[in-house]
C-alpha positions as CSV (number, residue, x, y, z in Angstrom):
1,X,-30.5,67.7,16.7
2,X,-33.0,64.8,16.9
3,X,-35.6,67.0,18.7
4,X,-35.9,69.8,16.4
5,X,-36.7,67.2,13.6
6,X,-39.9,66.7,15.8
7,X,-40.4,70.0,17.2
8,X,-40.0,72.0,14.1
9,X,-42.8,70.3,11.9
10,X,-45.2,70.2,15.1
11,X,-44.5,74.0,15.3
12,X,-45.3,74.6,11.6
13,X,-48.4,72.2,11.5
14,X,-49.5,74.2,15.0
15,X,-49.4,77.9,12.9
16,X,-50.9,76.1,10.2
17,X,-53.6,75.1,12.0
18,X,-54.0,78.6,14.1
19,X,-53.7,80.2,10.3
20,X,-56.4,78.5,8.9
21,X,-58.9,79.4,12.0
22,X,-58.3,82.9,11.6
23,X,-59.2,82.6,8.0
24,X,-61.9,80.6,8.5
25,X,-63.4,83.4,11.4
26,X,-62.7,86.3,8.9
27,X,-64.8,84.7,5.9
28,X,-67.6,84.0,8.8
29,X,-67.4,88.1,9.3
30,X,-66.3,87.4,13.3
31,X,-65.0,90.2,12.5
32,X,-67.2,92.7,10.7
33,X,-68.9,95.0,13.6
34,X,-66.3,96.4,16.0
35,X,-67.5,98.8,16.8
36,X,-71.3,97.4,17.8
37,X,-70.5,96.1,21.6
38,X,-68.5,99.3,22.3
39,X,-71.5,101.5,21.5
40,X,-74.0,99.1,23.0
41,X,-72.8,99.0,26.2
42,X,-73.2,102.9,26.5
43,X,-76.4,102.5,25.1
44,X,-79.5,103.0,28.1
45,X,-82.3,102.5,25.6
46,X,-82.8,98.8,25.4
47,X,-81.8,98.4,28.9
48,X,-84.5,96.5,31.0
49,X,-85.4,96.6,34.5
50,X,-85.0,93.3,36.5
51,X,-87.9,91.6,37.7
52,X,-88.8,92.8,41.2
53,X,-89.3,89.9,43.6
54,X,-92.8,90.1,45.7
């Protein structure tokens, strides 16, 4: 019984913790363009050639 009096409010202050990051990356928009990366990646235009080496 004696470990869950530790355990329990470790666990709680752990989700707590992970709770408050997620909230803090949502009001910093981390999440606002899903959809950007997906359609870059397929995107050729800005797409550079690599230096050629003489």
């Amino acid at each position: 019984m004696t470990p869950l009096l530790l355990i329990i409010p470790v666990v709680l202050l752990v989700g707590l913790a992970a709770l408050a990051a997620f909230m803090w990356s949502m009001r910093n928009g981390q999440y606002d363009d899903m959809d950007g990366a997906a359609e870059r990646i397929l995107d050729d235009s800005t797409d550079k050639a690599p230096p050629k080496d003489n």
